[in-house]
C-alpha positions in Angstrom: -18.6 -39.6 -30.6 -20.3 -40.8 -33.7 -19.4 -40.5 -37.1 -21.1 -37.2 -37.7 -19.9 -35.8 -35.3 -16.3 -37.5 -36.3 -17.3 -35.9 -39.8 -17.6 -32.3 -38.8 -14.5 -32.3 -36.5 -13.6 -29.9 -35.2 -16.3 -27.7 -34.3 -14.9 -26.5 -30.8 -12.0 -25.5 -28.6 -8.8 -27.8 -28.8 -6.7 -28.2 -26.1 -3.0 -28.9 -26.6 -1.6 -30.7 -23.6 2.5 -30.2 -23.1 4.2 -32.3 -20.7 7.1 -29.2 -20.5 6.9 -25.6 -19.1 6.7 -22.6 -21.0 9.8 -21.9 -22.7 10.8 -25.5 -23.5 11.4 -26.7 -27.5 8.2 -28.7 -26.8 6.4 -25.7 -25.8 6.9 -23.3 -28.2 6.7 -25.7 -31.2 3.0 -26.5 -29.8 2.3 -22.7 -30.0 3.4 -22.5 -33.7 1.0 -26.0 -34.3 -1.8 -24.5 -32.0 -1.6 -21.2 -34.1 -1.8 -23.2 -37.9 -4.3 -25.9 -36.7 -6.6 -22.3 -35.5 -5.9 -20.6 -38.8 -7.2 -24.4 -40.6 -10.0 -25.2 -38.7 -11.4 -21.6 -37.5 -11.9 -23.0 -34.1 -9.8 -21.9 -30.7 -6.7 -23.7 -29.9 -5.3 -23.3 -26.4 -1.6 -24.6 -25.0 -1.6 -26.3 -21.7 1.4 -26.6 -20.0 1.9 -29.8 -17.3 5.3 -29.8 -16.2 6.0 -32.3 -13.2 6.8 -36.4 -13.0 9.0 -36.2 -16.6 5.4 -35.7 -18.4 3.8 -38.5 -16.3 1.6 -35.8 -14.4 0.7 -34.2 -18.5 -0.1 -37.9 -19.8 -2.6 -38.8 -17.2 -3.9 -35.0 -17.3 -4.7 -36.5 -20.7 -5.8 -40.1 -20.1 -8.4 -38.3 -18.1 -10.0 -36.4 -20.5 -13.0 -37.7 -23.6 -11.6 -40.1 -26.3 -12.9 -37.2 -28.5 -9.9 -35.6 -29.9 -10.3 -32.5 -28.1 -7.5 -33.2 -25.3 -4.3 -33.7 -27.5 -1.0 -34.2 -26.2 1.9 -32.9 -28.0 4.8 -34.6 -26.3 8.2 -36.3 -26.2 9.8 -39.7 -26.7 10.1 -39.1 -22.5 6.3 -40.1 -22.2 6.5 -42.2 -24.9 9.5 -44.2 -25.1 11.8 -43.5 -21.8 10.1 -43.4 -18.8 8.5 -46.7 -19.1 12.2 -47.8 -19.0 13.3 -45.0 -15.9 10.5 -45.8 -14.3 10.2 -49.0 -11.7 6.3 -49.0 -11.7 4.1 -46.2 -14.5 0.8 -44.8 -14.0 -0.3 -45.7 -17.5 1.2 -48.0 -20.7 2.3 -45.4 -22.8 1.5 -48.1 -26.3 -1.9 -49.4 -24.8 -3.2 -45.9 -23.8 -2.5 -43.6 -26.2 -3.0 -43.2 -30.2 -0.8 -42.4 -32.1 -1.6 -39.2 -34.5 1.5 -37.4 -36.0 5.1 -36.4 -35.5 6.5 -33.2 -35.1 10.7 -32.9 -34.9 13.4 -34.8 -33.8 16.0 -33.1 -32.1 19.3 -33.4 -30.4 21.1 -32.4 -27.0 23.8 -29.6 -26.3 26.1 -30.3 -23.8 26.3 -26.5 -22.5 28.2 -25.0 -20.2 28.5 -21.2 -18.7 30.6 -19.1 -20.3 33.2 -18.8 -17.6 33.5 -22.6 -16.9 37.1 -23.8 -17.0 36.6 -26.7 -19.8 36.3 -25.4 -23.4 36.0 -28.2 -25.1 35.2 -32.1 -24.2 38.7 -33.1 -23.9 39.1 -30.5 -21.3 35.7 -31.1 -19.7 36.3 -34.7 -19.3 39.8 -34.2 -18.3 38.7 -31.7 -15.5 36.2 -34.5 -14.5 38.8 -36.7 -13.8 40.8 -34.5 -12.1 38.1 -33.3 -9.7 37.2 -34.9 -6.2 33.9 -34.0 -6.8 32.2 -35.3 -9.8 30.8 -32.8 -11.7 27.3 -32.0 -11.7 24.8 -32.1 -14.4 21.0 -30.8 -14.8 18.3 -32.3 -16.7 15.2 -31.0 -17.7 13.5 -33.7 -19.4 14.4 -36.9 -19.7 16.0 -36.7 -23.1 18.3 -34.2 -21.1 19.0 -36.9 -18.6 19.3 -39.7 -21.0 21.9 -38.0 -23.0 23.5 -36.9 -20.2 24.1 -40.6 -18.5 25.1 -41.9 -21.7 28.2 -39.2 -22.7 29.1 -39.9 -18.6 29.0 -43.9 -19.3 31.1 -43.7 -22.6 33.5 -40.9 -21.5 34.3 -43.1 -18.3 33.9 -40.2 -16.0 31.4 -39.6 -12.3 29.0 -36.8 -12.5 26.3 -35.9 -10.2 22.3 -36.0 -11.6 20.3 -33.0 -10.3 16.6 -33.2 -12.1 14.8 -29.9 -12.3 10.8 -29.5 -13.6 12.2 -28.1 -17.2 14.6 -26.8 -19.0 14.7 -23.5 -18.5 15.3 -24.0 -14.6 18.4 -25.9 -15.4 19.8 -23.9 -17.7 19.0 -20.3 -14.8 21.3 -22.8 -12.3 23.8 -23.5 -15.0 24.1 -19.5 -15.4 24.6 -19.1 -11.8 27.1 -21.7 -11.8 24.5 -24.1 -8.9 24.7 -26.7 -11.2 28.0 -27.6 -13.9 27.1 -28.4 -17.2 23.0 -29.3 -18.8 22.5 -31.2 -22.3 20.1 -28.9 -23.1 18.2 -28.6 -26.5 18.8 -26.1 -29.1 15.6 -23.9 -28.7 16.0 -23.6 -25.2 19.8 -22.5 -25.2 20.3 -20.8 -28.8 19.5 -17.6 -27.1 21.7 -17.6 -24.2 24.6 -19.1 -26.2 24.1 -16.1 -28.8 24.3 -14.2 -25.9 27.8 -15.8 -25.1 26.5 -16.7 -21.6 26.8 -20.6 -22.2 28.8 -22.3 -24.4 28.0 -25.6 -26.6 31.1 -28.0 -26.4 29.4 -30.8 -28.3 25.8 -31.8 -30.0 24.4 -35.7 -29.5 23.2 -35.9 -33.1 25.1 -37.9 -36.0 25.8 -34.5 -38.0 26.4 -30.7 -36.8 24.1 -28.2 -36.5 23.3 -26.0 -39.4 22.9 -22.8 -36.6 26.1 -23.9 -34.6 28.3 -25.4 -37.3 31.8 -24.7 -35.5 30.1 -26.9 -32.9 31.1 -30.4 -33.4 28.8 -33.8 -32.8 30.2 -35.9 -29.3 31.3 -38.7 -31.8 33.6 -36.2 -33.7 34.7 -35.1 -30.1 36.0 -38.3 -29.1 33.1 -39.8 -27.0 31.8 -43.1 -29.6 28.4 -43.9 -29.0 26.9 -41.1 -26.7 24.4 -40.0 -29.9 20.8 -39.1 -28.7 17.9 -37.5 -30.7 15.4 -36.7 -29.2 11.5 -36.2 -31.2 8.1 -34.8 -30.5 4.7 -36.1 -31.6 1.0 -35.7 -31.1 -0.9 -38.1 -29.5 -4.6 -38.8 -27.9 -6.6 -41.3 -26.0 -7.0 -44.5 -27.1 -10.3 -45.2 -28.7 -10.4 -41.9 -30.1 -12.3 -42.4 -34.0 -9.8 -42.9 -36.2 -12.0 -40.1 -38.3 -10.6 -37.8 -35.4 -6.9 -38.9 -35.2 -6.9 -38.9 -39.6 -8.1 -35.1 -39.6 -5.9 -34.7 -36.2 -2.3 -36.5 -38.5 -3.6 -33.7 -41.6 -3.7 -30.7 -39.5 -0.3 -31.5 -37.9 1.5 -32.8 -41.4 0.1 -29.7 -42.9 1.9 -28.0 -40.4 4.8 -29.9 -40.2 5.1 -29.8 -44.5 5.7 -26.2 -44.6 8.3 -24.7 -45.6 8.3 -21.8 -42.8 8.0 -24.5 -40.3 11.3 -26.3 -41.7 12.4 -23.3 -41.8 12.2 -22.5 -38.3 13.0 -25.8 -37.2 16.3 -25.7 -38.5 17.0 -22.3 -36.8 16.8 -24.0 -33.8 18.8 -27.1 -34.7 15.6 -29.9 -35.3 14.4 -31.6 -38.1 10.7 -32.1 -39.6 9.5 -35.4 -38.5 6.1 -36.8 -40.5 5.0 -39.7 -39.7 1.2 -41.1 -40.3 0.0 -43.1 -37.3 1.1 -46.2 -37.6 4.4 -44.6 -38.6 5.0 -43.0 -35.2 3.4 -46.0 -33.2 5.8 -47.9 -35.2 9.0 -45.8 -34.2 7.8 -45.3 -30.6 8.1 -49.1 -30.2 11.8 -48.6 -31.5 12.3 -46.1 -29.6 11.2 -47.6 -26.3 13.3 -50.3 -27.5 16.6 -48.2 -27.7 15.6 -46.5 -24.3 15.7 -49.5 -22.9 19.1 -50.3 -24.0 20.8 -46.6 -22.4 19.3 -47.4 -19.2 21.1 -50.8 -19.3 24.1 -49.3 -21.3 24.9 -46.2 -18.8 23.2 -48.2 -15.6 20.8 -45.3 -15.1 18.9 -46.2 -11.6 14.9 -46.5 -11.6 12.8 -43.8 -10.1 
């Protein structure tokens, strides 16, 4: 691409890869962005979901694509930042390959449970872990899910069982059905169910409560030190995409992420508006990688 055609981007269909199914907080963020970035630009903005691998199968759905900056990849500090470190060998450098372009949210995790489970708090759930002679058993749907998940097991001093599913809404259909015990699960996934009253929230990984769930308190205020996770989402492309692209790509996505109905919405479902300029979000991706590396040490999570 040369600089005229940098100049006049975009002047055809977008494609906004998701590493998550349909339903996920990833997901339906990416529809709200793919629906305001259509409204700016005039031009057709489609969501593709690629569950499968923890992203890994979305990133190099990506990586294959034109350095153009008409393949984008809204996705998650588990592409970005964790699986490098979950991983024992990666199919792509998530720092050398990709661009940075914008950020999205950050959110948290829910430790959620059906309504009928015995435990209503975490004093009783980690009590009744103790107890039990089999450990309890938790979903993840992403790796943030996982992450958090390990760490509250690690820091409450209790066994629990790891069952991985393709997404989140899969874990949280076995943790209705009562397959599977508990899921940290995050806000936009589970508000509905736990409005619902079919699962309950007994604790959220961020530093402060949520503004939707404020009865709900954080894992620190709980009694479990140290088990905080927050989780974010950004946009991404190829590396050696024009930097012409990825500047028009980080205004179209702060635009987005600057209004007030988006913060709005974000805050329904328990996240945060996270802008960031490029070098920003490289900048707290390497942090991030950084601190993922130090749960997978912390809570001994075994490679893949």
């Amino acid at each position: 691409m040369g600089m005229a055609d940098a100049a006049s981007f975009p002047s055809r269909r977008i494609t906004l890869v998701v590493p998550f199914p349909a339903g996920s907080a990833t997901d339906a963020v990416t529809r709200r962005l793919a629906e305001s970035i259509g409204t700016a630009t005039n031009v057709a903005v489609v969501v593709e979901n690629k569950p499968g691998a923890d992203g890994n199968l979305a990133a190099l759905s990506v990586l294959k694509a034109e350095a153009d900056g008409y393949t984008v990849f809204v996705t998650t500090n588990s592409t970005q930042a964790a699986n490098v470190n979950l991983f024992n060998s990666m199919p792509y450098d998530p720092a050398r390959d990709f661009a940075p372009v914008a950020g999205i949210m950050t959110i948290p995790m829910m430790l959620t449970v059906r309504a009928e489970f015995p435990a209503r708090n975490v004093a009783e759930f980690v009590a009744l872990a103790k107890a039990r002679e089999k450990p309890l058993s938790f979903g993840s749907g992403n790796t943030s899910s996982r992450g958090a998940a390990e760490l509250f097991r690690f820091r409450a001093g209790i066994p629990m069982q790891h069952v991985p599913y393709r997404g989140m809404p899969q874990a949280l259909t076995d943790v209705l059905s009562g397959e599977i015990d508990c899921v940290f699960a995050d806000p936009a996934s589970a508000q509905g169910l736990v409005q619902d009253g079919r699962l309950r929230v007994l604790a959220v990984t961020s530093h402060e409560r949520l503004a939707p769930m404020p009865n709900v308190p954080t894992v620190t205020e709980a009694g479990i030190s140290g088990a905080d996770l927050t989780a974010w989402v950004g946009v991404y492309v190829r590396a050696g995409t024009p930097t012409d692209v990825i500047a028009r790509l980080n205004e179209l996505t702060t635009a987005f992420v600057s209004r007030e109905e988006t913060r709005a919405y974000l805050e329904s479902v328990g996240a945060k508006p996270f802008r960031a300029t490029p070098d920003e979000l490289g900048a707290f991706q390497a942090a991030d990688t950084k601190r993922w590396a130090e749960i997978v040490a912390i809570a001994k999570i075994e490679n893949k």
